[in-house]
ROSE-209754 format. One line per field, with one value per atom (N, C-alpha, C): residue number from 0; x, y, z; atom name. Coordinates in Angstrom, 1 decimal, padded with zeros to 4 digits. Layout:
<pts>
nr = c(NUM/...)
px = c(X/...)
py = c(Y/...)
pz = c(Z/...)
atom = c(CA/...)
</pts>
This chain:
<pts>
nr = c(0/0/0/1/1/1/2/2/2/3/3/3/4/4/4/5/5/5/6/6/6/7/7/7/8/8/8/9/9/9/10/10/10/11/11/11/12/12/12/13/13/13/14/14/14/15/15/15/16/16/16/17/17/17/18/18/18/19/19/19/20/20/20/21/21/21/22/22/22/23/23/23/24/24/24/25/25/25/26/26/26/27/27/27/28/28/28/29/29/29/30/30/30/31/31/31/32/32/32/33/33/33/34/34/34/35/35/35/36/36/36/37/37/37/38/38/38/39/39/39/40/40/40/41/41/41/42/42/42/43/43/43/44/44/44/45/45/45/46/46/46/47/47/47/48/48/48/49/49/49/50/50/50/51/51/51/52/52/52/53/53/53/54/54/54/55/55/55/56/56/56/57/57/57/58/58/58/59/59/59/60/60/60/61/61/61/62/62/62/63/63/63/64/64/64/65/65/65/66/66/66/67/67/67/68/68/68/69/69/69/70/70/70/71/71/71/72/72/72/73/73/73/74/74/74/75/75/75/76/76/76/77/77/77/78/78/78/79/79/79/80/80/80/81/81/81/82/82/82/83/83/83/84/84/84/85/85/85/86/86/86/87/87/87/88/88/88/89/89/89/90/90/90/91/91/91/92/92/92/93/93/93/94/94/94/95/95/95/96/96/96/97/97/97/98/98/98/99/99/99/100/100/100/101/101/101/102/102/102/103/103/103/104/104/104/105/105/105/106/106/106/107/107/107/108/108/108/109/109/109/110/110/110/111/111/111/112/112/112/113/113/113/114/114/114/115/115/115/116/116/116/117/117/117/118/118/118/119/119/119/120/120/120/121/121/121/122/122/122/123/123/123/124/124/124/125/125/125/126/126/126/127/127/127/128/128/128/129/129/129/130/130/130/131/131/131/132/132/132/133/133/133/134/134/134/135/135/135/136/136/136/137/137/137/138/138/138/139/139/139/140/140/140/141/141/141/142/142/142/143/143/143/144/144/144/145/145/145/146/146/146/147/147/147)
px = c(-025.6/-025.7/-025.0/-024.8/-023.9/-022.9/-022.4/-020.5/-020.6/-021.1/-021.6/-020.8/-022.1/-022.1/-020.8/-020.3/-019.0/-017.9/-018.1/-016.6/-016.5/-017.9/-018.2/-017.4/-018.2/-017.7/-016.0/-015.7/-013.8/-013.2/-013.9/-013.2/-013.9/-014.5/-014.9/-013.8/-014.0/-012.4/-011.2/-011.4/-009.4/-009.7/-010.2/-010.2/-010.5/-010.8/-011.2/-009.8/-008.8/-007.8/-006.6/-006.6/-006.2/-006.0/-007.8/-007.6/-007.0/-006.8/-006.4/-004.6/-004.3/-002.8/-002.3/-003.3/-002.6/-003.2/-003.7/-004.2/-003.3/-002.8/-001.8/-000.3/000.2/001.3/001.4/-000.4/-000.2/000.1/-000.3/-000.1/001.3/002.2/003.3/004.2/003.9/004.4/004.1/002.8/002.8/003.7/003.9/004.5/005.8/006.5/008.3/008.1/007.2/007.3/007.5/006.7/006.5/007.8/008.8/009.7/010.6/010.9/012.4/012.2/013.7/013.5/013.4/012.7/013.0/011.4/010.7/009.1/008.0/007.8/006.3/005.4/004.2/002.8/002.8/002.5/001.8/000.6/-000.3/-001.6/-001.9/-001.6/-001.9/-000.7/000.4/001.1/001.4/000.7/000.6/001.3/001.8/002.9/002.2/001.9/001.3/002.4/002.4/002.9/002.6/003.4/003.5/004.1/004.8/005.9/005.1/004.3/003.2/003.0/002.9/002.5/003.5/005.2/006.0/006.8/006.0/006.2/005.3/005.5/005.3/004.0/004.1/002.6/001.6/001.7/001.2/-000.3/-001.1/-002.0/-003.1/-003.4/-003.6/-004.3/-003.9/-005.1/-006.8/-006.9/-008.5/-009.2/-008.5/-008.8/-008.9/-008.0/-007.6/-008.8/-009.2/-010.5/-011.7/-012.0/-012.9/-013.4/-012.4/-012.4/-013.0/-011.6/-012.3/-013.6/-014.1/-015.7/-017.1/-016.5/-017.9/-017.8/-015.8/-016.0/-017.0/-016.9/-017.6/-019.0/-019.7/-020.9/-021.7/-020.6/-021.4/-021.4/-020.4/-020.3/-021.1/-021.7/-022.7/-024.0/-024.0/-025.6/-026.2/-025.8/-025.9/-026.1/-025.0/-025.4/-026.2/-026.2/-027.8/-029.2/-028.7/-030.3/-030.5/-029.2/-029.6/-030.4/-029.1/-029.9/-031.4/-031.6/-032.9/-034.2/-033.6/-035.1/-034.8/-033.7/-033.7/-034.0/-033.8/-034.1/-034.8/-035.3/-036.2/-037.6/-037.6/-038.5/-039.5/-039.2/-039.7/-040.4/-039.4/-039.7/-041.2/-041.1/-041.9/-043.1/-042.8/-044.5/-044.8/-044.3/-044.3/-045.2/-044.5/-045.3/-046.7/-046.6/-047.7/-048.8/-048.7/-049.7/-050.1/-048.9/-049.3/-050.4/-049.9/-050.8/-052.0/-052.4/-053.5/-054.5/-053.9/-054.5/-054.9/-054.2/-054.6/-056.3/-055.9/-057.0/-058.2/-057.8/-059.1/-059.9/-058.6/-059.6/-059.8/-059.3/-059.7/-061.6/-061.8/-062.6/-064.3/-063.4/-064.3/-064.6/-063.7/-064.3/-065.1/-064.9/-065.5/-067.1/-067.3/-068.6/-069.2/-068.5/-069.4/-069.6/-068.8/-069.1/-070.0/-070.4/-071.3/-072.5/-073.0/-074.2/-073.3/-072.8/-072.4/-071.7/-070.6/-070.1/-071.8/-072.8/-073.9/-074.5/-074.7/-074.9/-074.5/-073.1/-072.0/-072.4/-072.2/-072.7/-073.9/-074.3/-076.1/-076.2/-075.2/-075.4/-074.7/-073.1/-072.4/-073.1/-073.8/-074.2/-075.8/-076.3/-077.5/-076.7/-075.8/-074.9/-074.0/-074.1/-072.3/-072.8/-071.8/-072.2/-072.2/-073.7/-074.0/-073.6/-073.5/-072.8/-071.3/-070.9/-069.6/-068.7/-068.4/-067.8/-066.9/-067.2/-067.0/-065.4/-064.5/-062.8/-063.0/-063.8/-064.1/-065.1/-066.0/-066.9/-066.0/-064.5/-064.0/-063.4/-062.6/-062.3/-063.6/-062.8/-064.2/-064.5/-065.4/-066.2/-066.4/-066.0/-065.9/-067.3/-068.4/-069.8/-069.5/-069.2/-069.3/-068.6/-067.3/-066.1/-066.3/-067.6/-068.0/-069.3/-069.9/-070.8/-070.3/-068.8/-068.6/-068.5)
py = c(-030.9/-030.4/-029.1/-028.5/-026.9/-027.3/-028.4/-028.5/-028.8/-029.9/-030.6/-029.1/-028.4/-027.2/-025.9/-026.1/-025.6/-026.1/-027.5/-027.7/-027.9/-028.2/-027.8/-026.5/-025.3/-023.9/-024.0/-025.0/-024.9/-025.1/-026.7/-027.3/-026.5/-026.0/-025.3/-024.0/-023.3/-022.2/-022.6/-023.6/-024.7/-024.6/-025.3/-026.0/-024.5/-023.6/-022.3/-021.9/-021.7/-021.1/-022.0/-023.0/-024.5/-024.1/-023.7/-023.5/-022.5/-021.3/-019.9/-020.2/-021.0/-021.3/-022.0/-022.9/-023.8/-022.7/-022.4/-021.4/-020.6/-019.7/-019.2/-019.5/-021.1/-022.0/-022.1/-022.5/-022.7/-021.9/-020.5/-018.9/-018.7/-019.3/-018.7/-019.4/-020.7/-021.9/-021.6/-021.6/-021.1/-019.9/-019.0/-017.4/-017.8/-018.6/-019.3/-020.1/-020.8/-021.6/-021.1/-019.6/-018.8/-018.3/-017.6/-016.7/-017.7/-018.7/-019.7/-019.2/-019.2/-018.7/-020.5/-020.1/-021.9/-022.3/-021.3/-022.6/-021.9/-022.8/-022.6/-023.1/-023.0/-024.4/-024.2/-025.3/-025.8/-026.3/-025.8/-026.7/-027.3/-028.4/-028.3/-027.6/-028.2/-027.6/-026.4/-025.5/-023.8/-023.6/-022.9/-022.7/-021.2/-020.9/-020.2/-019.0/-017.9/-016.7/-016.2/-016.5/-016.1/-015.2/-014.2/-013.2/-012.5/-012.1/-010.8/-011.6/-012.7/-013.2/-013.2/-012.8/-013.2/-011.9/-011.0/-009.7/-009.4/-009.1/-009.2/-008.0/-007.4/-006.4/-006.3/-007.6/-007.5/-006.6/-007.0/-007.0/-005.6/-005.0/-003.3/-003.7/-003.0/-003.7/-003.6/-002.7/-002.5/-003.4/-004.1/-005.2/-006.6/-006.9/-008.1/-007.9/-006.9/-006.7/-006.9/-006.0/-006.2/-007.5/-008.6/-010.0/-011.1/-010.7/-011.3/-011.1/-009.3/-009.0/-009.9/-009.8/-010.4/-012.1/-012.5/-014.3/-014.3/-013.6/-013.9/-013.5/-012.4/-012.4/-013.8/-013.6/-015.6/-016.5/-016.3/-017.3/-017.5/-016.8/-016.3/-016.2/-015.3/-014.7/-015.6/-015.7/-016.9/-018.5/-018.8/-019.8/-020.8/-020.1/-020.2/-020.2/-018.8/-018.7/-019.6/-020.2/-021.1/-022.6/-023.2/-024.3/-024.0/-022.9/-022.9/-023.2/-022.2/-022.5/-023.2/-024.1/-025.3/-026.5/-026.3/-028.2/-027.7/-026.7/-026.5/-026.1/-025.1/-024.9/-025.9/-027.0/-027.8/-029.3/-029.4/-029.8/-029.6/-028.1/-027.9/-027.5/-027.6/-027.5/-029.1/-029.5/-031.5/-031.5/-031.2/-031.1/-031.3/-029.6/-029.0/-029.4/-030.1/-030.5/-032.1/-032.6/-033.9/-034.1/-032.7/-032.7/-032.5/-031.3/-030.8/-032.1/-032.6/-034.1/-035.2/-035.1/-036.2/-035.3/-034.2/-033.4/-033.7/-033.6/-033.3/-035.3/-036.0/-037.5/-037.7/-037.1/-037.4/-036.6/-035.4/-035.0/-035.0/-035.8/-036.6/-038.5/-038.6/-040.1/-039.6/-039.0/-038.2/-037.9/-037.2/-036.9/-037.9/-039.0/-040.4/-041.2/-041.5/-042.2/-041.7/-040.6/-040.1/-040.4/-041.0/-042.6/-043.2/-043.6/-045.4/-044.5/-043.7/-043.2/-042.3/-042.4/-041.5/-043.3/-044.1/-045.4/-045.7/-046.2/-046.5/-045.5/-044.4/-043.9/-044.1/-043.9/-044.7/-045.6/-047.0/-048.5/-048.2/-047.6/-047.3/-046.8/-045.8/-045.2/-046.2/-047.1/-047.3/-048.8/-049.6/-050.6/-050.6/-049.6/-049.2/-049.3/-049.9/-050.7/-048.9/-049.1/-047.6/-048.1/-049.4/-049.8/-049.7/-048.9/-049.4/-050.0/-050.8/-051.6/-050.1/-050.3/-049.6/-050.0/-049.2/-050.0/-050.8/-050.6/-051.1/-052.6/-052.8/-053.7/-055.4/-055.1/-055.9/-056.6/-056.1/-056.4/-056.9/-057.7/-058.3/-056.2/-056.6/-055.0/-055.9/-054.4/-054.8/-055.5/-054.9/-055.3/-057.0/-057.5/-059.0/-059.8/-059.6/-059.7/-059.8/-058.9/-059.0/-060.2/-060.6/-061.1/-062.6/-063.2/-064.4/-064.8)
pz = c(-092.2/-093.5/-093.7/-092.7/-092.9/-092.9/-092.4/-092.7/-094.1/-094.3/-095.7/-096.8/-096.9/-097.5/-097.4/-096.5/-095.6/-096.7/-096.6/-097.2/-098.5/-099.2/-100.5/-100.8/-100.3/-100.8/-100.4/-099.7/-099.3/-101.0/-101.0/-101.9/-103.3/-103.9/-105.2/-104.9/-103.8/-103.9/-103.8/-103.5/-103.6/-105.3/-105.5/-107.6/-107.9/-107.9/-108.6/-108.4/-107.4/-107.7/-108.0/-108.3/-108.4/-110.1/-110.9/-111.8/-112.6/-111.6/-112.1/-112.3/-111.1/-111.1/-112.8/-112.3/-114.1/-115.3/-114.9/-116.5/-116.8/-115.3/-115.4/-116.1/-115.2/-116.0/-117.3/-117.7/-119.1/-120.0/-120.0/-120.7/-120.6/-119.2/-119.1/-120.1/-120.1/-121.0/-122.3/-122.5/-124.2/-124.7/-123.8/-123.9/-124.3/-123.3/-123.7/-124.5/-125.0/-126.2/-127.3/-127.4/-128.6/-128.5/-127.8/-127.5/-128.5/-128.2/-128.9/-130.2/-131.0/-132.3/-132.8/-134.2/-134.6/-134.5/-133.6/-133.6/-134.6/-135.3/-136.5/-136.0/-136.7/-136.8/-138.7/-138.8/-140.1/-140.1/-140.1/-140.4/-141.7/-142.5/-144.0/-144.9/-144.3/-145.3/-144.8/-144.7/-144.9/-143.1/-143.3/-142.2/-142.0/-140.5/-139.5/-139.3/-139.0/-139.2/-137.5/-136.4/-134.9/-135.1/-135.8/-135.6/-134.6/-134.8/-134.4/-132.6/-132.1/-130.8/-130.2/-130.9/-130.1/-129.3/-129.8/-129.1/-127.9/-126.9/-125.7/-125.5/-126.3/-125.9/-127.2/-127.8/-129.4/-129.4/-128.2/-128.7/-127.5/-127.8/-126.9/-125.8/-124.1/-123.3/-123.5/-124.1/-124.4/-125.5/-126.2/-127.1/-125.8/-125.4/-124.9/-123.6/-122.5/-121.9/-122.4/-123.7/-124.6/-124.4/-125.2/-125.4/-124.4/-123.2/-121.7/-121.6/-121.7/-121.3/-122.1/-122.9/-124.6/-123.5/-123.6/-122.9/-122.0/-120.7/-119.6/-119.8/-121.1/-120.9/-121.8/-122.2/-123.1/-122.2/-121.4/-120.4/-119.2/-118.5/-117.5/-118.0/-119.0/-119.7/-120.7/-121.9/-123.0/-122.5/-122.4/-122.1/-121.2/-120.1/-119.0/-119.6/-120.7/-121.3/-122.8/-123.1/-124.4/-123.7/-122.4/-122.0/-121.2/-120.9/-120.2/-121.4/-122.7/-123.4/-124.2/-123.8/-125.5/-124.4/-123.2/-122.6/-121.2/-120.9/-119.1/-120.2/-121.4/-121.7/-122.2/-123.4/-124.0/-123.0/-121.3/-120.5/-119.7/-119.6/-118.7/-119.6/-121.0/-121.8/-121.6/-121.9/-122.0/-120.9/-119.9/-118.4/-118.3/-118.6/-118.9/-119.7/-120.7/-121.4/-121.0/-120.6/-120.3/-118.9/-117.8/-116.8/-117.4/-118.3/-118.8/-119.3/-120.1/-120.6/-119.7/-118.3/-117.1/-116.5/-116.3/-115.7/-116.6/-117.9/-118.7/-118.6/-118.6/-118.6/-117.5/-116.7/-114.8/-114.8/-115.2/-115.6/-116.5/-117.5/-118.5/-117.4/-117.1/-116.8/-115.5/-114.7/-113.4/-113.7/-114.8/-115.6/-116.2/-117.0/-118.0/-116.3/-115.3/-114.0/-113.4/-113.2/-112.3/-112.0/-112.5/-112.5/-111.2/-111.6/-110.7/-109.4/-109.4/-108.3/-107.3/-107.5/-107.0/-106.7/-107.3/-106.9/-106.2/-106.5/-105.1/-103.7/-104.0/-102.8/-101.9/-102.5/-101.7/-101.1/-102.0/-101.5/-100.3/-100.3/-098.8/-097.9/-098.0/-096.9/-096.1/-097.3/-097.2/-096.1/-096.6/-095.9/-095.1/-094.6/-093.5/-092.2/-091.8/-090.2/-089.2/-088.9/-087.9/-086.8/-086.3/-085.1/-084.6/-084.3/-083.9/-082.5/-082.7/-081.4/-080.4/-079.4/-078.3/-078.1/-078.0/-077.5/-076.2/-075.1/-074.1/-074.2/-074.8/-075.5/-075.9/-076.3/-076.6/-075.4/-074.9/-073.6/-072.7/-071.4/-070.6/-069.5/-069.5/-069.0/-066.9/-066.5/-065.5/-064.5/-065.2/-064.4/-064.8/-065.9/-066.4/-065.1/-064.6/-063.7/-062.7/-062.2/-060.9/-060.6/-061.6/-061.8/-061.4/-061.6/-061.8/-060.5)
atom = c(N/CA/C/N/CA/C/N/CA/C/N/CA/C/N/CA/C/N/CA/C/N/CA/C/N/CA/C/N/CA/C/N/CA/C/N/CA/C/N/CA/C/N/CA/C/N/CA/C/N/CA/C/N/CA/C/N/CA/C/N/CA/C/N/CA/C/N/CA/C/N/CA/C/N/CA/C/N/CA/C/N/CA/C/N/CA/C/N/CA/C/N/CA/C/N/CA/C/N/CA/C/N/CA/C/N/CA/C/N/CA/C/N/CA/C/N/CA/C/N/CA/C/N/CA/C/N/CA/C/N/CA/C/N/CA/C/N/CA/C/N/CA/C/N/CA/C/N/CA/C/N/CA/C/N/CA/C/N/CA/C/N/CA/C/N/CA/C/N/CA/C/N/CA/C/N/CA/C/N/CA/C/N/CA/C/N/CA/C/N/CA/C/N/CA/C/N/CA/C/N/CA/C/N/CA/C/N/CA/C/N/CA/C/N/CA/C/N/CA/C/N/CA/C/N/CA/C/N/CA/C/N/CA/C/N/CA/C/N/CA/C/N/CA/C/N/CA/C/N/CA/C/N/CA/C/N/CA/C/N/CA/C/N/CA/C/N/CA/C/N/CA/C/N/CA/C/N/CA/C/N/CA/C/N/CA/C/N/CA/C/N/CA/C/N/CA/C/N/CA/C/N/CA/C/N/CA/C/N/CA/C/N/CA/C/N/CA/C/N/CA/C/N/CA/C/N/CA/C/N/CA/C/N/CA/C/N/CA/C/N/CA/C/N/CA/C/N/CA/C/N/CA/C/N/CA/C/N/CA/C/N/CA/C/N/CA/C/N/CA/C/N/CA/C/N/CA/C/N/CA/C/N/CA/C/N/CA/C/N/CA/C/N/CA/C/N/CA/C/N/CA/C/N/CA/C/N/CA/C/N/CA/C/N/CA/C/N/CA/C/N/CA/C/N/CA/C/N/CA/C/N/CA/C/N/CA/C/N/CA/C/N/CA/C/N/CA/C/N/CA/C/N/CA/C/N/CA/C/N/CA/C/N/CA/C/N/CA/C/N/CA/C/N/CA/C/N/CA/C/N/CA/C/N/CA/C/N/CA/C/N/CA/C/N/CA/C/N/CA/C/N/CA/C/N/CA/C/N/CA/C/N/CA/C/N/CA/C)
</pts>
């Protein structure tokens, strides 16, 4: 199980920087895409205004950190805590109440039975074999053996 886990952590740090590489390619590729003179977008007709992206320090490093910082706290903090209380919370009340409801008829029928399970008891103990066969008893016993 520890290699198991071993090569897990290999292969998730291969694909982690597997992913940083292409992310990388892809920024570098968009960057010379934008550089060629000649390239627009239109969305709708309305033609998209890159002048401003095609200059190489458009945008200040303390903006572009900022950005990264706010990404990775949505990314880590937020969204752990959106799936936790929109699908572990509503789960574990379900749970919870549905156990609550087994207890309470395990409870209730435990209490309307209590007649017949106080019956039952009595008849078992009053009918239970007080005899019990010896492990030796079954087998031939050696006094019988010598007897023949």
């Amino acid at each position: 199980m520890k290699n198991a886990f071993k090569w897990l952590l290999i292969a998730g740090a291969v694909m982690a920087m597997l992913a940083l590489w292409s992310g990388f390619a892809l920024w570098h590729g968009v960057q010379e895409f934008l550089m060629e003179p000649g390239v627009s977008f239109s969305i709708n007709g309305e033609s998209i205004d890159i002048e401003g992206l095609r200059e190489w320090g458009a945008a200040p490093w303390y903006e572009v950190l900022f950005g990264m910082l706010v990404a990775g706290l949505v990314v880590c903090l937020v969204l752990p805590l959106v799936l936790v209380f929109s699908i572990g919370l509503p789960i574990l009340l379900t749970v919870l109440i549905l156990g609550g409801l087994a207890v309470g008829l395990l409870s209730l029928g435990g209490l309307l039975f209590s007649p017949l399970i106080v019956v039952a008891l009595l008849l078992w103990l009053v009918f239970r074999n007080k005899r019990r066969a010896s492990p030796g008893a079954t087998q031939g016993s050696p006094s019988n053996a010598s007897r023949t």
